[in-house]
C-alpha positions as a printed Julia matrix, in Angstrom:
207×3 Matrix{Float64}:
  12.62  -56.71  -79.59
   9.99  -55.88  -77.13
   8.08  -53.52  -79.81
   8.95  -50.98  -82.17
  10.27  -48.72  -79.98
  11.62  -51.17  -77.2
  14.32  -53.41  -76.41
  13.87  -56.37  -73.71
  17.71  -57.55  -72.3
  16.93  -60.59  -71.01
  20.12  -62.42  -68.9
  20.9   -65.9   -68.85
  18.88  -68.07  -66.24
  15.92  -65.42  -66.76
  12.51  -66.6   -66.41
  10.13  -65.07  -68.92
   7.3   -65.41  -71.06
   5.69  -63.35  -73.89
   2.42  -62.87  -75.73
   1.69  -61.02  -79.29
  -1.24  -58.65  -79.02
  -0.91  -57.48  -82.64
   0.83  -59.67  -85.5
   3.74  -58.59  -86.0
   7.54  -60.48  -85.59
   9.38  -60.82  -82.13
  13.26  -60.98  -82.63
  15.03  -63.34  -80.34
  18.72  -63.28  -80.75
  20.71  -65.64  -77.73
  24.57  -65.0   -77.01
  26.2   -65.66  -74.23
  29.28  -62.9   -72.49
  32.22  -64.33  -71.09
  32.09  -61.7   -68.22
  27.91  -61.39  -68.01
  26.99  -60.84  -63.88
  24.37  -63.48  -62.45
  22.34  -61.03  -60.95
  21.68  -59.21  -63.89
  18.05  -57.99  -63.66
  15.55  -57.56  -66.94
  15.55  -54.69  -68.04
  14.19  -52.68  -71.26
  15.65  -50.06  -73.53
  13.96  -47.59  -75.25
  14.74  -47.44  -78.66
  14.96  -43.81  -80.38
  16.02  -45.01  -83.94
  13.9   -48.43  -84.79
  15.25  -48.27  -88.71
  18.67  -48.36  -87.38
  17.82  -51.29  -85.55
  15.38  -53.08  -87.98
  18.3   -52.97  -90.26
  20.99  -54.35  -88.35
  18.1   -57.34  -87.39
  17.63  -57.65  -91.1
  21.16  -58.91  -91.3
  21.38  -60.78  -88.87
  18.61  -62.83  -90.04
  19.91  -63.08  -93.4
  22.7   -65.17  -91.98
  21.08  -68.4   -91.75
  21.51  -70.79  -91.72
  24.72  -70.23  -90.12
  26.1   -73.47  -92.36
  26.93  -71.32  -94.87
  30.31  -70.6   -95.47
  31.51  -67.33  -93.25
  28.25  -67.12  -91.72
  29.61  -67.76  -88.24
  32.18  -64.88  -88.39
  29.63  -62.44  -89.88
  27.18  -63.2   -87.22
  29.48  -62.2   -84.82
  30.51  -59.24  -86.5
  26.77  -58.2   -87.13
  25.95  -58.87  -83.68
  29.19  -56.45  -82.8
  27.04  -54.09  -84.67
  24.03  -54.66  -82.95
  25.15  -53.89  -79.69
  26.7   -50.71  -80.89
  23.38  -49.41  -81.88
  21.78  -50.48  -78.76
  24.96  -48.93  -76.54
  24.1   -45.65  -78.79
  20.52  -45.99  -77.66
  21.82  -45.97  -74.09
  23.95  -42.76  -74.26
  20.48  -41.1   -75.77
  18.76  -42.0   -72.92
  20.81  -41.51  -70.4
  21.58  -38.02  -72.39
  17.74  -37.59  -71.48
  18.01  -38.31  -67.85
  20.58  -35.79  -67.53
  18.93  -33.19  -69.09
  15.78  -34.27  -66.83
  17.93  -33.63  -63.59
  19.28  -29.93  -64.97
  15.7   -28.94  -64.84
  14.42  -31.04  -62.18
  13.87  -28.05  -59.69
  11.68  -26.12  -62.44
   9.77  -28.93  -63.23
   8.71  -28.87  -59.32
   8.15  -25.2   -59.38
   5.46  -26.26  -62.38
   4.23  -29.08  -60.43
   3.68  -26.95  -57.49
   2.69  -24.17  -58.81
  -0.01  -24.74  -62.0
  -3.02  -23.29  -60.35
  -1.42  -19.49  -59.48
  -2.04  -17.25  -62.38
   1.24  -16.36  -62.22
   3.03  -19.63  -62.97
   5.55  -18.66  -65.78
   8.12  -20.59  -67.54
  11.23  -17.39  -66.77
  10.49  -18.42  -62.91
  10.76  -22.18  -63.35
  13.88  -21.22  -65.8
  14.81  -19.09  -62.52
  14.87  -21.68  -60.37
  17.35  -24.08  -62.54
  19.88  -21.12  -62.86
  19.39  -20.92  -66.35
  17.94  -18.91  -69.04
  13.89  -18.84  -70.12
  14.85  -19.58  -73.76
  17.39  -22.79  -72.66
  14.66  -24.2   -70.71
  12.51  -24.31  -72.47
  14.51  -26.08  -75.11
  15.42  -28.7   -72.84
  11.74  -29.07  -71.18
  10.3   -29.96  -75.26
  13.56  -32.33  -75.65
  12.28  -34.11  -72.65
   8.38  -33.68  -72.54
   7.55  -33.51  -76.19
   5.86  -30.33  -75.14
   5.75  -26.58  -74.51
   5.9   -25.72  -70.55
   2.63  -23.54  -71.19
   1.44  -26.81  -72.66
   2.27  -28.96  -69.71
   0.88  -26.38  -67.17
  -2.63  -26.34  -69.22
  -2.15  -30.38  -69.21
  -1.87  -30.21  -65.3
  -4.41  -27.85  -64.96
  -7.11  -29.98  -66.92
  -6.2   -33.65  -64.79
  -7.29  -30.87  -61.85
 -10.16  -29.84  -63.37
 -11.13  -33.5   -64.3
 -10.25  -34.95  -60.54
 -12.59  -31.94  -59.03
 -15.06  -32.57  -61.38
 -15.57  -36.52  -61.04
 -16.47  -35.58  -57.11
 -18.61  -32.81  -55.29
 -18.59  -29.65  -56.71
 -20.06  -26.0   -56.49
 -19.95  -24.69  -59.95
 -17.92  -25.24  -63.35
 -16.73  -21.57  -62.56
 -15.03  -22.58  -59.4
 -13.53  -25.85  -60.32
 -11.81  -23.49  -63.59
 -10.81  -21.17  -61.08
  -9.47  -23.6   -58.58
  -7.4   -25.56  -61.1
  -5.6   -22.32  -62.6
  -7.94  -21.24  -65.35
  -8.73  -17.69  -64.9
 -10.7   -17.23  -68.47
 -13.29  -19.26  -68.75
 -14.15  -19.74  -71.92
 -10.51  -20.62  -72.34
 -11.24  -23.48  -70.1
 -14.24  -24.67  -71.45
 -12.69  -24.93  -75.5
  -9.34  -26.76  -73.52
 -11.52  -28.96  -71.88
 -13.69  -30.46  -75.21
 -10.33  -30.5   -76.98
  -8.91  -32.68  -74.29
 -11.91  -35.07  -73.3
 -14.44  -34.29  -76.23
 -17.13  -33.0   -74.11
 -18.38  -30.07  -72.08
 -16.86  -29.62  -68.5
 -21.01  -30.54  -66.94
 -21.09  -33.74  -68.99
 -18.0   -35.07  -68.27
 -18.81  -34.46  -64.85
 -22.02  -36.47  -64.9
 -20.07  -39.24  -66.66
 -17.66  -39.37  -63.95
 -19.05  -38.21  -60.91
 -18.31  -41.0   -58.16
 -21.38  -42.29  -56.63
């Protein structure tokens, strides 16, 4: 287990190396597949349910050593197990990518859009062929967050990039990024950076 929350396949004849930047466990478990390609790349999965996981681990672990009697065929058995929870973790994220591709073309509208005042999440449900209330649904599912909350998040990395250059005025750089109430944009901006829209510019201006 890479973390938590992640899952490193590595195949046979893989070259790798690892280092612990917290304490914590790493769980190694080596098996071989009859039928395994030898091209295989690395490649991580990203685990929704760690308990589920941790579990399974758990008993694998409390297998050894293996000399015990019925230890080998357990092992195998748990192990069965453990791939089945990582194969579920699979169909979740692929689930994910698919859901990401239905609203793919409103996500660009978003993207494109931010800094009109007009930027709604009906149009970018418009432009996926599906209704306001399904997309947005399927936008939290995948972003962890509202579309309103995504276009103020885009809106603020604008503010910040104008900001950290040459500028004429805090007014202009709100109105240029989307913002068209200002003191809307400067309580968004502390709660997102923890300081005024002038200091962080003074922190970050590029000299």
């Amino acid at each position: 287990m890479h973390d938590e929350y992640h899952v490193m396949v590595l195949p046979r004849a893989s070259a790798y190396s690892f280092v612990n930047v917290e304490p914590g466990d790493n769980i190694l478990i080596d098996f071989e597949l009859n039928d395994e390609p030898q091209d295989r790349e690395i490649f991580q999965i990203k685990v929704t349910n760690p308990t589920a996981l941790h579990s399974v681990c758990a008993r694998f672990e409390d297998l050894f050593p293996l000399s015990k009697a019925g230890a080998g065929y357990r092992g195998v058995a748990v192990l069965y197990e453990l791939l089945a929870v990582i194969d579920e973790q699979l169909a979740v994220e692929y689930a994910d990518l698919s859901r990401a591709e239905l609203i793919r073309a409103g996500v660009q509208y978003l993207k494109k859009n931010f800094k009109s005042p007009t930027v709604s999440s009906s149009e970018a449900a418009r432009h996926c062929r599906m209704s306001p209330a399904y997309f947005r649904r399927m936008f939290g599912r995948i972003y962890r967050m509202t579309p309103t909350e995504y276009i103020g998040t885009l809106r603020l990395e604008c503010a910040k990039s104008l900001l950290s250059g040459e500028f004429e005025s805090v007014e202009v750089v709100a109105q240029a990024c989307g913002f068209s109430n200002l003191s809307h944009f400067y309580k968004s901006f502390a709660q997102s950076t923890g300081m005024t829209p002038k200091k962080y510019a003074a922190k970050h201006t590029l000299l």
